[in-house]
C-alpha positions as CSV (number, residue, x, y, z in Angstrom):
1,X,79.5,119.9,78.6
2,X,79.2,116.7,77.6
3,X,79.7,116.5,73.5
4,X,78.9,113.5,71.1
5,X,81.2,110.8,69.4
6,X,81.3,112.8,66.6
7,X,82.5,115.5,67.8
8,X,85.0,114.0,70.3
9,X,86.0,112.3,67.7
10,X,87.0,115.8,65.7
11,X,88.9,117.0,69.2
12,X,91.0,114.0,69.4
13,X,91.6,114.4,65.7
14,X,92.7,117.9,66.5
15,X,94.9,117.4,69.6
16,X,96.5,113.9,67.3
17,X,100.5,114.8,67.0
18,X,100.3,118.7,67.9
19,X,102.0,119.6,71.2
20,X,100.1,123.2,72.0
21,X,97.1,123.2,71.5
22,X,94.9,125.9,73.2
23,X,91.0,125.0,72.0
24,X,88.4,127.4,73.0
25,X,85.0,126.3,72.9
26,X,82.1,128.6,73.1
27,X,78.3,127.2,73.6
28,X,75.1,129.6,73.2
29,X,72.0,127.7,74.1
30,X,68.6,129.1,76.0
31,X,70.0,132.2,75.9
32,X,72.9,131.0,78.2
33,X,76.4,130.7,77.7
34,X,79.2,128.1,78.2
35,X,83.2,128.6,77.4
36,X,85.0,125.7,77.5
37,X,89.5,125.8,77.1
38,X,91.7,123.3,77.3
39,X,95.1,123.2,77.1
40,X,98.0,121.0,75.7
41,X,97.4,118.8,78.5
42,X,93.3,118.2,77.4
43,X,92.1,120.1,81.1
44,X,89.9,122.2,80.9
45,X,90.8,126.0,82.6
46,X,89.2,129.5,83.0
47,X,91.9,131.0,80.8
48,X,90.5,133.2,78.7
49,X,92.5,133.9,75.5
50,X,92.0,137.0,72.9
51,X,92.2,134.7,68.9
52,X,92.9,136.1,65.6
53,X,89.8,135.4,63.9
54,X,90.9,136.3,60.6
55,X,87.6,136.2,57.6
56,X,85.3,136.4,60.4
57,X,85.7,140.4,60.6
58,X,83.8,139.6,56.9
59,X,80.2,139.4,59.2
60,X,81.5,142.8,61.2
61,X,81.9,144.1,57.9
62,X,78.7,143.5,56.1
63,X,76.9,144.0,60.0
64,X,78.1,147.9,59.9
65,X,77.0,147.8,56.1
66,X,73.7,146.7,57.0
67,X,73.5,149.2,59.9
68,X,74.1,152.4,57.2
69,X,71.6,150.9,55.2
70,X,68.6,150.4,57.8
71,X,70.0,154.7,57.9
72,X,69.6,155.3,54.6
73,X,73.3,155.7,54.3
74,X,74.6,153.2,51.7
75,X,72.3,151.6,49.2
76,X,73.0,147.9,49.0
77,X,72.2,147.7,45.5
78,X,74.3,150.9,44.2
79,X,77.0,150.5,41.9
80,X,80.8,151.3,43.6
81,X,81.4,154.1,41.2
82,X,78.5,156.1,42.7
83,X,80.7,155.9,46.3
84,X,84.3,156.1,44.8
85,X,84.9,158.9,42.5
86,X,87.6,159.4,39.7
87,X,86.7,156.0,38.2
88,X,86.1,155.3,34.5
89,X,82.6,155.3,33.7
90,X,81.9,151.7,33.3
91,X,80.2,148.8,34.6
92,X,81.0,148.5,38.4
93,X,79.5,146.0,40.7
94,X,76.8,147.4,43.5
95,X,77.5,146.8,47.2
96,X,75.7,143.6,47.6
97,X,77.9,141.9,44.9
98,X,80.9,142.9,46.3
99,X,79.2,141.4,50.3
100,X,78.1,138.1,48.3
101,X,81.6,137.6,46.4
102,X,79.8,137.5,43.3
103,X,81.2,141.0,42.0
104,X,83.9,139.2,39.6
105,X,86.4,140.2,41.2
106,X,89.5,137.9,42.1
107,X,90.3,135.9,45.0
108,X,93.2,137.8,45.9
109,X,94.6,141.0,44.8
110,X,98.1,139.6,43.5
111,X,99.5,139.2,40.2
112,X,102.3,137.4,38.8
113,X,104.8,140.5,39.3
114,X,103.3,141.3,42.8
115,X,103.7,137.9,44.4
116,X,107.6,137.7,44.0
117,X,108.8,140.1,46.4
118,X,105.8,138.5,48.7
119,X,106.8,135.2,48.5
120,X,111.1,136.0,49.1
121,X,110.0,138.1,52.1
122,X,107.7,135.3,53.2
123,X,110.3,132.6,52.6
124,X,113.0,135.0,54.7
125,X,110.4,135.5,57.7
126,X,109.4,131.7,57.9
127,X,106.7,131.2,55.6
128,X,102.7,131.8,55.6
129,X,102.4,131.0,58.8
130,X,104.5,133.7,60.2
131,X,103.7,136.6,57.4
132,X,100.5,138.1,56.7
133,X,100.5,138.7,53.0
134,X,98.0,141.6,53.2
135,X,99.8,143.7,55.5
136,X,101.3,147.0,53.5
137,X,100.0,145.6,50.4
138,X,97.6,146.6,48.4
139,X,97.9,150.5,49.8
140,X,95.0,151.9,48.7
141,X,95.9,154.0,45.2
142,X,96.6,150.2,44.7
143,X,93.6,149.4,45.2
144,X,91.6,151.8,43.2
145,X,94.3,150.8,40.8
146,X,92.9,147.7,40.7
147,X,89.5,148.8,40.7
148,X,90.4,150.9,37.4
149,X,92.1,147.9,35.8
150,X,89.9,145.5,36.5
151,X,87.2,145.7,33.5
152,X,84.0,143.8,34.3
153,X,80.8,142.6,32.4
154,X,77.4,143.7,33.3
155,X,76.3,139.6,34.0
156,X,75.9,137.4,36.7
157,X,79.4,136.5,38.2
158,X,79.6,133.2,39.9
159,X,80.9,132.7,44.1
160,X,84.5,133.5,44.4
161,X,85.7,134.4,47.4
162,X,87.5,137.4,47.3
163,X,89.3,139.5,50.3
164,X,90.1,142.3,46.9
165,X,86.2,142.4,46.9
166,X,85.3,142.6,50.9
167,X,88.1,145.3,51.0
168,X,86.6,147.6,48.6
169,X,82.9,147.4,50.7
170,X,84.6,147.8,53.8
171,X,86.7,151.1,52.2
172,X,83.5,152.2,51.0
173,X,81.7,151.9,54.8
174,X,84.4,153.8,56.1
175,X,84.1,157.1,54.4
176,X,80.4,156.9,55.3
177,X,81.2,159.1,58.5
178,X,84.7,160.4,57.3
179,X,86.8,158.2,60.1
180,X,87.7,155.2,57.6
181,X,87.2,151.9,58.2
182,X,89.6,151.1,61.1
183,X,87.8,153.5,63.4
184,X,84.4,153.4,62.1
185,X,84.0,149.6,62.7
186,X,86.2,150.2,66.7
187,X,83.2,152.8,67.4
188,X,80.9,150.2,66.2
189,X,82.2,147.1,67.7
190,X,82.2,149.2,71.4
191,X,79.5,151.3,71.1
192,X,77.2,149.3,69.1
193,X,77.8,145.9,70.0
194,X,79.2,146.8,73.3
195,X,81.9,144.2,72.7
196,X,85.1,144.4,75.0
197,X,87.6,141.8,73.9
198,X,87.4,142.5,70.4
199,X,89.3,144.2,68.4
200,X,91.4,144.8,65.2
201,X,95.2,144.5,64.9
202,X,97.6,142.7,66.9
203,X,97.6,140.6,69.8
204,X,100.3,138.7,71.8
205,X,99.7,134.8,71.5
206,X,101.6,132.5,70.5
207,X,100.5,130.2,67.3
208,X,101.9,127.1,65.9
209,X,102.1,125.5,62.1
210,X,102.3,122.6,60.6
211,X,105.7,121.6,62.3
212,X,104.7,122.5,65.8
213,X,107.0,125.6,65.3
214,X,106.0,128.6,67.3
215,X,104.5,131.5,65.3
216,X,103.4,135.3,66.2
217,X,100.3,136.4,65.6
218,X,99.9,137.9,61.8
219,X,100.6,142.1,62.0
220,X,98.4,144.5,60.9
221,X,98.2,148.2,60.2
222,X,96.2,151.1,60.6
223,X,96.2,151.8,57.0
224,X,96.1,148.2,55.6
225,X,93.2,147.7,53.0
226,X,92.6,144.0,53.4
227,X,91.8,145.1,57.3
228,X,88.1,144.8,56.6
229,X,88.3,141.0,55.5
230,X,90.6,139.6,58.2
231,X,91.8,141.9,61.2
232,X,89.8,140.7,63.6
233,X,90.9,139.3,67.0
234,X,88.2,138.5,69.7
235,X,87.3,135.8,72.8
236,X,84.9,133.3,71.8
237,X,82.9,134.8,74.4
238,X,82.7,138.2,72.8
239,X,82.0,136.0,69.3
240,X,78.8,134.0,71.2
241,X,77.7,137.5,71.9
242,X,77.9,138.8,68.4
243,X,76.0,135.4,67.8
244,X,73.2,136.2,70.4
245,X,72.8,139.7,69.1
246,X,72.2,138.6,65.3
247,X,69.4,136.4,67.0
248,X,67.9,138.5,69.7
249,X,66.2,141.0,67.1
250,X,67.9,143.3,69.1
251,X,69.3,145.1,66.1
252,X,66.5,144.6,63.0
253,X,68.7,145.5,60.1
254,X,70.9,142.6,60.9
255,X,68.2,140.5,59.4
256,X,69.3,141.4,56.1
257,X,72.8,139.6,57.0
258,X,71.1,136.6,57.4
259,X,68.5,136.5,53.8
260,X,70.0,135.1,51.0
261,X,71.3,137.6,48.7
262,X,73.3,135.7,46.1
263,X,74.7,132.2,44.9
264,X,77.4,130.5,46.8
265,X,79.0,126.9,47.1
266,X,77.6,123.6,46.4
267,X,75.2,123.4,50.4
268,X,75.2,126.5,50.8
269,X,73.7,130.1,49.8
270,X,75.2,133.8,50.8
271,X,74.5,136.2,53.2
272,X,75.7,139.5,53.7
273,X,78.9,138.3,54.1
274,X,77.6,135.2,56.1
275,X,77.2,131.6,54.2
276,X,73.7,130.1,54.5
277,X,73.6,126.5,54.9
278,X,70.4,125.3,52.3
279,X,69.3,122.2,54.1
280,X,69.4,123.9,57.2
281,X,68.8,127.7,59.3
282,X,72.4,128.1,59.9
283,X,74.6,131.0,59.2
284,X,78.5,130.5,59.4
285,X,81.7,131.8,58.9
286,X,85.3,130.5,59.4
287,X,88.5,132.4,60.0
288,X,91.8,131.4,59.3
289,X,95.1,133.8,60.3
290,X,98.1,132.4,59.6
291,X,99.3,130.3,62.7
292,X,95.0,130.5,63.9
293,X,91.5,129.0,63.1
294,X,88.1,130.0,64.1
295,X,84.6,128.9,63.1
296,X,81.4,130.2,64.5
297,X,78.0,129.8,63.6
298,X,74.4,129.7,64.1
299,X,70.6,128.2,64.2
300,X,69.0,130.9,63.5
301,X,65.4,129.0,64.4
302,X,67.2,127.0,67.5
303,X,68.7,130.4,68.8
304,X,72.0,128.6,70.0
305,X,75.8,129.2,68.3
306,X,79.3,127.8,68.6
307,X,82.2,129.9,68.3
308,X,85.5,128.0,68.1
309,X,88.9,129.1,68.7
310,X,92.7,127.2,67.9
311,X,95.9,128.3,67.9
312,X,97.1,126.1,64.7
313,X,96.7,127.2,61.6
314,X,94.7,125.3,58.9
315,X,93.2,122.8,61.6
316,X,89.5,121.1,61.7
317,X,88.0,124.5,63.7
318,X,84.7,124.3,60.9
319,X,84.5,120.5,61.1
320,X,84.5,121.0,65.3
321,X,82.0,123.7,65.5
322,X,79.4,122.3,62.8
323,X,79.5,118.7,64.9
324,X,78.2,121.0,67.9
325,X,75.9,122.9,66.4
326,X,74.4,120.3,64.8
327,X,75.2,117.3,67.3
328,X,75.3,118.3,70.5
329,X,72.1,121.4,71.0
């Protein structure tokens, strides 16, 4: 595929004083797709490689959510008390506060006291790049702990991203069939989706930071409640086919993904879970996993999508896959 300036410009910018770089490139256009992967050496090869994705399991997320509501199983605009009990009767923010990040809520689930033993473990093990802060932590009485500590107002809370928030919702959509979230959104990603090269948890590739020092892959667990907002892992195939399904109208009640739903930044409104560029019909998402970047997005009018994978963490993945998508189809 032949790309624009612009966005050669953003590849070289990439590649600039990194050694490794594996850059996956996924194209969706007339209903047909393209995967492009180059290596360290800028050649392009049919290696296909399995990416953490990290915050783009938030659109898996809020896709199962949509699903149980089209089935009259969650009620996107019911307060989270009515689906966890034992809480103080309060104010609680509904479902479709918690998928906007709008429920008040903070952007992570750390306080002063909790982020020391983080930070001597993450310091020991190499730094962020190396040590996913969410695994083990919060467990979930921690969580509901913070949900009962945590006293909100009844008003309109502005955009703050917040992995606390997409945590709770995605607790709450696993007990909807008793299997917790883990399992429920596996069965939905394979069965559902039909989706064979993604997947939660852990995969063996090798990431680099800042320094061009190696890095595993972040770890996760079973039991970890930040899973819902960043264990993802999937080809930037399987990720153009998630695209192509949320534009096929395949599956209706992904609509409701796509329709505004709250406030978000500056450009842009929110989805369920997805952010919806104002000036334009695009839905995107980035992911960032330690030692990993991803970015994909969407014209939902245009029908075509770029998903973009990079094993560096921190890196211009977003500023790559909106030169495409807007650029280049």
């Amino acid at each position: 595929m032949h790309f624009s300036t612009s966005t050669q410009k953003e590849i070289d910018s990439l590649y600039k004083n990194r050694k490794h770089i594996e850059l996956t490139i996924g194209v969706l256009k007339d209903g047909q797709k393209e995967i492009i992967h180059w290596g360290p050496d800028r050649k392009e090869s049919d290696e296909v490689l399995v990416y953490p994705v990290g915050s783009i399991c938030k659109p898996f997320t809020a896709s199962l959510l949509a699903k149980y509501i089209s089935e009259g199983k969650l009620d996107l605009n019911v307060p989270i008390n009515q689906y966890i009990s034992g809480l103080p009767e309060r104010y609680y923010p509904s479902l479709e506060k918690l998928a906007t990040h709008t429920s008040g809520y903070t952007t992570q689930p750390y306080t002063f006291w909790t982020t020391i033993p983080f930070f001597l473990k993450m310091n020991k093990e190499g730094g962020l790049f190396h040590t996913n802060p969410f695994r083990g932590y919060p467990t979930e009485e921690g969580m509901l702990k913070i949900i009962r500590d945590t006293v909100l107002q009844d008003k309109e809370y502005q955009f703050v991203y917040s992995n606390i928030g997409m945590s709770i919702l995605g607790y709450i959509v696993g007990q909807v069939n008793g299997e917790g979230f883990w399992d429920s959104l596996t069965h939905y990603i394979e069965n559902d989706l039909g989706l064979k090269n993604t997947l939660l948890g852990n995969v063996d590739l090798k990431g680099y930071d800042r320094k061009d020092q190696p890095c595993r892959c972040w770890q996760w667990e079973k039991e970890d409640v930040i899973a819902p907002a960043g264990a993802l892992n999937a080809t930037m195939e399987d990720l153009l086919d998630f695209a192509a399904i949320n534009l096929d109208g395949s599956r209706p009640y992904l609509d409701l993904c796509h329709s505004v739903h709250g406030p978000c930044e500056k450009n842009a409104d929110s989805g369920l879970a997805w952010r919806l560029e104002k000036d334009a019909p695009i839905s995107w998402h980035t992911g960032s996993a330690g030692a990993f970047s991803a970015w994909l997005g969407m014209n939902r009018e245009e029908k075509t999508a770029v998903a973009v994978g990079i094993n560096y963490g921190l890196v211009n993945a977003e500023q790559i896959g909106f030169s495409i998508l807007k650029n280049d189809l």
